[in-house]
Every structure is written in C-alpha cells, then in structure tokens.
C-alpha positions in Angstrom: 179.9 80.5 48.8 176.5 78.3 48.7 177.0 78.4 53.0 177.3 82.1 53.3 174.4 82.3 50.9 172.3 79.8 52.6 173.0 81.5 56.2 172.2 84.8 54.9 168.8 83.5 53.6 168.1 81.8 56.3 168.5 85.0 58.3 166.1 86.4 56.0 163.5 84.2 56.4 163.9 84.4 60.6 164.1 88.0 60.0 160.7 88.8 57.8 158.6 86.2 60.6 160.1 88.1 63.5 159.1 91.5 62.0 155.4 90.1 60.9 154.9 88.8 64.5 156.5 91.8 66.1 154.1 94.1 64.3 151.0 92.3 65.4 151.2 94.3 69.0 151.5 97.6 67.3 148.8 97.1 64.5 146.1 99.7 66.4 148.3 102.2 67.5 149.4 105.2 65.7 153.0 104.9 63.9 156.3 105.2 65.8 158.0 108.2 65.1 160.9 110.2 67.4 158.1 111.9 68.5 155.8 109.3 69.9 156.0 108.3 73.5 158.8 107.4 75.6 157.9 103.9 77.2 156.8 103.2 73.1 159.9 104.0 71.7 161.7 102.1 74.9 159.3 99.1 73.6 160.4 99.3 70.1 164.1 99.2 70.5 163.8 96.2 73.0 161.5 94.5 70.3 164.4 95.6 67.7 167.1 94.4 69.7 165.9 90.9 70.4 165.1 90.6 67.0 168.7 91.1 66.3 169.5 88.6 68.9 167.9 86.4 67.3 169.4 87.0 63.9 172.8 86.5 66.1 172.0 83.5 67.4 171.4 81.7 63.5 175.2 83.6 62.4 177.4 82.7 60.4 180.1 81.4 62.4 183.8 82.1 60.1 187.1 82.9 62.0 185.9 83.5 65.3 183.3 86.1 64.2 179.4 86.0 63.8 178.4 87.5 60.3 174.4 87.9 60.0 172.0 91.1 59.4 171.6 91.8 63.0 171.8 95.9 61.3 168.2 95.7 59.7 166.4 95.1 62.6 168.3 98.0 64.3 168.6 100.3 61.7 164.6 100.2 61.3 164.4 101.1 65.2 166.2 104.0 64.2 163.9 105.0 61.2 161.3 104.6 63.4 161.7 105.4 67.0 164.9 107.7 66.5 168.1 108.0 68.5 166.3 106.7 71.9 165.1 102.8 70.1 168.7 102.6 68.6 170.3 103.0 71.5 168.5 100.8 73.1 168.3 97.9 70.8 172.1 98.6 70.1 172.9 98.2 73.8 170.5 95.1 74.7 172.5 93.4 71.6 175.3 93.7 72.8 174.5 92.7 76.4 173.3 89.8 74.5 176.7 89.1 72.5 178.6 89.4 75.3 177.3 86.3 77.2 178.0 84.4 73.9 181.5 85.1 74.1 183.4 81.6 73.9 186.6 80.5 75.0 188.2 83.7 76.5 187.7 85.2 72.2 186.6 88.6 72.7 187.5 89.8 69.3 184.4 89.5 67.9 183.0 90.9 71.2 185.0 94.3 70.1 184.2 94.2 66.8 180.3 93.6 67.6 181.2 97.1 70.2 182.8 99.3 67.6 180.4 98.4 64.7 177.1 98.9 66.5 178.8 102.4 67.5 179.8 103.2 63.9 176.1 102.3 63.3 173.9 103.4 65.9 175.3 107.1 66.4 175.5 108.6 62.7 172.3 107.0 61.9 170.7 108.5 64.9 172.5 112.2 64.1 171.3 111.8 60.7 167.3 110.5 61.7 167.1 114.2 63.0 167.7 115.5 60.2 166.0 113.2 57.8 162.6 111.3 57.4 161.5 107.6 57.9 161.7 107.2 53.7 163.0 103.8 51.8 165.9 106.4 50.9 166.7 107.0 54.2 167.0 103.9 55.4 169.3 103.4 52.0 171.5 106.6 53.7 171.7 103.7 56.6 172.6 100.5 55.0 175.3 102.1 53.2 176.6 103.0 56.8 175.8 99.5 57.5 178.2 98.4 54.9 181.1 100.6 55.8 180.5 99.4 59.2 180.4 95.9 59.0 182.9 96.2 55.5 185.3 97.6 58.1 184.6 95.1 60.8 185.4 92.0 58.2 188.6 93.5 56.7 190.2 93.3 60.1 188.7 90.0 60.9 188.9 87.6 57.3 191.7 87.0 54.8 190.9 88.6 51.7 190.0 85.3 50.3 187.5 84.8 52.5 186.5 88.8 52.6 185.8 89.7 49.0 183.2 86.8 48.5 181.4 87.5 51.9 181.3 91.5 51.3 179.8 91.0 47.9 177.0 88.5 49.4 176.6 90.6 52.5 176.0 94.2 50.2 173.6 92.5 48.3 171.6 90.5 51.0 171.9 93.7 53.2 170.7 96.3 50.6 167.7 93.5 49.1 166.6 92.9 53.1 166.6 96.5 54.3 164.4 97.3 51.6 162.2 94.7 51.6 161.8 94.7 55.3 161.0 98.3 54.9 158.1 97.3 52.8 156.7 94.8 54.7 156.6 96.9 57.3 154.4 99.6 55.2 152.0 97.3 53.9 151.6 95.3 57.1 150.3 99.3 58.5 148.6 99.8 55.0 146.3 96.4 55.8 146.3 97.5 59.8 144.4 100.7 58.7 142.7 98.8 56.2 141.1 96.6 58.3 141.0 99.8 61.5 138.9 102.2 58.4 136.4 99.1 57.1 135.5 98.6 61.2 135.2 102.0 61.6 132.6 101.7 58.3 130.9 98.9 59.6 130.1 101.0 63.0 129.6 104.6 61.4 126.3 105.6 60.3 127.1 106.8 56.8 124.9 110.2 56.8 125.7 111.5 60.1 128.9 110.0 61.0 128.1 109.2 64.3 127.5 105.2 65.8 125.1 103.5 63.6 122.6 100.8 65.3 125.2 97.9 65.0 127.7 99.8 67.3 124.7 100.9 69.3 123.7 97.7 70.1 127.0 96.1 70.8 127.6 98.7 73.5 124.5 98.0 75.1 124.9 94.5 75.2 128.5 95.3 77.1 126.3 97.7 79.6 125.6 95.4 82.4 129.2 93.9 82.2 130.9 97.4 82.0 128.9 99.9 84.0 126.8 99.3 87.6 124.3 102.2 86.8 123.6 103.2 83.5 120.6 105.2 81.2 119.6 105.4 77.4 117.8 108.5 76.3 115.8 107.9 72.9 115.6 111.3 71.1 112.7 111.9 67.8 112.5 114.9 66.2 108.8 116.6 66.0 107.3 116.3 62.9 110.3 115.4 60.7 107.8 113.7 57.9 106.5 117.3 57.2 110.4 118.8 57.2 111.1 116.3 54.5 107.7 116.9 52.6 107.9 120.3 52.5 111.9 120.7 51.5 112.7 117.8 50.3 114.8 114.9 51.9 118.5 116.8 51.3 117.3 119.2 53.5 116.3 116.7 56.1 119.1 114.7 55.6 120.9 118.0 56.5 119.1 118.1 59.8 119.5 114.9 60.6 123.6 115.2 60.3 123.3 118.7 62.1 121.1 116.9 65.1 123.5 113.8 65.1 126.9 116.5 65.4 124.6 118.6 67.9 124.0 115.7 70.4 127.8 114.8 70.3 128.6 118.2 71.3 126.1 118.2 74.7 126.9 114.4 75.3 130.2 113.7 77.8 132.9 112.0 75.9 132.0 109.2 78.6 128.4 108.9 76.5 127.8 106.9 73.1 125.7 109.2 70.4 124.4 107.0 67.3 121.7 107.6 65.3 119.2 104.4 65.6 117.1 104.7 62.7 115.2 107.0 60.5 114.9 110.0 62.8 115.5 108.5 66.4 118.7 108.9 67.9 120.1 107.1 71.2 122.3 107.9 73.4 123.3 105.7 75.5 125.2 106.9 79.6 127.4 104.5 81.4 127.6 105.1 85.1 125.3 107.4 84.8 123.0 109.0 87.9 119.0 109.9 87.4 119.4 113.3 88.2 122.5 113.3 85.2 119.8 111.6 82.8 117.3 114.5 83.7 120.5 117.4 83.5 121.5 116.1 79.9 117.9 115.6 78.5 116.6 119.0 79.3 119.5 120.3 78.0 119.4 118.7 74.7 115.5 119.8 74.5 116.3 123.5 75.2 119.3 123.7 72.4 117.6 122.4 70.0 114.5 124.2 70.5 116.1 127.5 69.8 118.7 125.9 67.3 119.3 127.5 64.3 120.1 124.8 61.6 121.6 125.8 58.3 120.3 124.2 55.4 120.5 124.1 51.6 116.8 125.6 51.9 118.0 128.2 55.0 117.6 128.2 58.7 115.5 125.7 59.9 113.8 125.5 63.4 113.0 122.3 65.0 111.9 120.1 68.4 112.9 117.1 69.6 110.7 114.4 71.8 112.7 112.7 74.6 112.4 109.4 76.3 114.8 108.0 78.9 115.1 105.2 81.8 117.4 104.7 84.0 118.8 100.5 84.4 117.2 99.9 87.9 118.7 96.7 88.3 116.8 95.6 85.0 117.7 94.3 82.0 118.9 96.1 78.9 116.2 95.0 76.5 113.8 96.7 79.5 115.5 99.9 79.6 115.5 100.3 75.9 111.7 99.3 75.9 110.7 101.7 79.2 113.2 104.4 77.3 110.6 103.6 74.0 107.4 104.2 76.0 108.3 107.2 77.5 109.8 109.0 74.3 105.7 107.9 72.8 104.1 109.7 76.0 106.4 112.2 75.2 105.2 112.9 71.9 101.7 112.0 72.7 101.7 114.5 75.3 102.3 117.8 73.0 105.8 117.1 72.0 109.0 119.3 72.5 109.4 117.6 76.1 111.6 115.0 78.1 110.0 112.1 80.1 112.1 109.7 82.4 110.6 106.5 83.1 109.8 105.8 86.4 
C-alpha cells in the first residue's frame, strides 16, 4: 500500500510542476476555451498530452500495466480547449504508450486504447453541453474512475484491485481538483500582475498612456521605426477653464481631449497625456506630410468640438508642435517638437507648427 501511495504522490508532485511550467507560456493570452483558436487549442492538447506522458513514464508498474493519473492532465485539456485538445492529447499519449510496449505485452497497450476512448469522447460530448466549472471537471473524474475502475478489474486480482481503486479514487478526485485550482489562481496572479502594468502605464484621469509609457516607447523609436514624429498638443488657455469652472470641469476636458485624440490617431500611433495639459502623441513610421495631415486635423475638431461638461458645453483650442526624426536623436525631436508647440502659442494660438 505505502508503494501505490508513494507513486501516486509522486505523480502529484511531477504533475503540479508540469502544469506551473506549462502555464508560464499562456500567462498573457486570453483563456482557452472551445472557442479560442485552432493552432491554440492544437498547442494545448499537445502541452496536455506530454504532460501525461510524463505522468506515464513515473507509473506504477503492477501486472504488466502502468497505473498513474495520466487522466488529469487530459481531462483539463478537455475543460479547456474542448473536444479538439482531448483528442489530441488522447492520441499523442497513446502514440507515446505504444513505443513503451515491452516484450511483445500489449495488454496494457489495449487497455491504455479503450480507456482513453471511454474518457476522451463522453467528456468531449458532455464539454458542449457544460462549462469549464470545478463541478464539471468532477462530472469528468467520475468518468475517469469508471474508466480506469474498469480498466483495473480486467487487469488485477481483486486483492490487489480493491486497495489500488480506493488510493486511485482518492488521489484522482484530491488531484483534479487541486489542479483545477492551481490552474485559476496561477490566471488570477497572471491578470494580477497584466492589470497593476496596465496601472503603472495608464494615466489615471484620462485613461490613456501616462508619461512612463510615453517615454519607454520613445526610447524604443530609433530601434523600432526608420522614420518617425511626435506631435506635442496644449490646450489654449486651460488655466482660465479651470479658474472660471473649477478643476472637475477641466479635468472633464482633459479626459474628453485625451479620448478625442485616440479617436483621430491610427491605431499605429501612441496617445498619452504628458503632463498637466500637454498631450503627445507619438507616430512610428510616420511621413512629414502624415505629421502635417494628422495635426491639422486634430486642430480643426477640436476647434469646433463640443465638450460636455458638469458646467455644459465647453469650446476650446489646442496649440500644436511637431518634428519629424530627421536622422536625429529622440531627446532632439521631443525638444524641436517643444519649441515649435511655444511658437505655436506665441504666435496667436489655435495653430499647428512642424519643425523644420
């Protein structure tokens, strides 16, 4: 008894590192469902499979059969990925049994056959019909356990069968479920972790990039992109918007301008607000005459804008200043891109200026 127990633990343990490793490549994509892509479902069930290869190859060897809890890993593929990262995991297992078929014994070989059958097929019919829930993947084990229940009458003495089907229902019903929650709290952290980055690069009033992401996406410009231009946009006179309204109504501009700038921007373009009232935004393979295009643009719109306040509508102009990279340096762009927005505004405001 202490051997069964001790090889079913030990597939545990191989089993809860596999699955914590596995995740790690998944971590920043959306979850796996029967609806996600085909080539990710496809990637799922082969991670699932070998997994259970794995769990084969540390079995418990006892009259010419390998007992371990190769069905968690591809029971969970089914949870998942559906009927398409079953089958495959089911199939690349037992292309992997096969070739450890020894001495001409290919009763175990059949067994492995008619139980991953008995496993793989209901659980997909019934994934259709049913959601990727802890009791779901209960509905499953208990499959699991007919299954493999079946599987070990025909193979074991009943001496030998009782003890290891007792062991086996609890390890496998225990396993499942903790598995399961690993699984969710390894995505709880992963989207954690995704939401305080997102945090950390959001500008909390406008939720656009703040100046941190701002600047880390410049500092990738000359790596990333050959040509490239910032455009520095100020609105006119904001100090006397906030004086005479109040700052809630200026912070409601500001979150209108920010959402307004996304909108005429390319999805290619980066919109952040980079302090107070300045906003950049920032063009990657970007043309002069593009820079010029999107600038007057941005002036028009806003100049006949209506934004909706807690005060009412609200009018307002915006100063623009933008450089193109030349062949110069980032820190030179930003600073031409500066300049340009101040002759801008010195020059009667409500107009674009591209550095020359």
């Amino acid at each position: 008894m202490l051997t069964i127990i001790n090889s079913f633990f030990i597939n545990l343990c191989i089993l809860f590192t596999l699955f914590t490793i596995s995740f790690l490549p998944f971590r920043n994509r959306p979850r796996i469902t029967p609806q996600s892509p085909f080539k990710l479902r496809i990637l799922l069930g082969i991670q699932s499979g070998l997994i259970a290869l794995i769990l084969l190859a540390n079995a418990l060897h006892l009259e010419k059969i390998l007992i371990d809890l190769r069905s968690i890993p591809i029971m969970l593929a089914v949870l998942f990925g559906g009927w398409v990262s079953g089958v495959v995991a089911g199939m690349l297992f037992l292309i992997g049994r096969f070739f450890m078929i020894t001495d001409g014994e290919y009763v175990g070989f059949y067994l492995a056959i008619a139980t991953m059958v008995a496993l793989v097929l209901p659980t997909s019919l019934l994934r259709l019909k049913l959601d990727n829930t802890r009791n779901t993947l209960l509905v499953f084990t208990t499959i699991s356990v007919a299954a493999f229940g079946s599987a070990l009458y025909y193979a074991l003495p009943l001496e030998l069968f009782y003890p290891i089907l007792f062991v086996y229902i609890v390890v496998i019903y225990a396993g499942a479920c903790a598995a399961y929650r690993l699984l969710q709290e390894l995505r709880r952290h992963f989207e954690n972790v995704q939401h305080q980055q997102q945090l950390a690069r959001t500008d909390a009033l406008t939720g656009i990039a703040n100046r941190r992401l701002l600047n880390e996406a410049m500092a990738n410009l000359t790596v990333e992109a050959e040509a490239y231009a910032l455009i520095l946009v100020d609105i006119d006179h904001f100090k006397r918007v906030n004086d005479t309204y109040g700052h809630d109504v200026g912070d409601d501009v500001l979150r209108e301008l920010g959402m307004l700038l996304v909108t005429e921007s390319d999805d290619r373009h980066l919109v952040g607000r980079f302090g107070g009232e300045e906003f950049l935004i920032i063009m990657p393979n970007a043309q002069k005459d593009e820079v010029s295009r999107l600038a007057e643009s941005i002036r028009e719109k806003i100049s006949t804008f209506p934004f909706e306040t807690s005060a009412g509508t609200l009018h307002i102009t915006v100063s623009l200043g933008a450089c193109h990279s030349n062949d110069i340096e980032v820190d030179s762009v930003l600073k031409h891109a500066d300049e340009a927005l101040y002759h801008a505004k010195e020059s009667g405001r409500n107009r674009f200026i591209l550095a020359l």
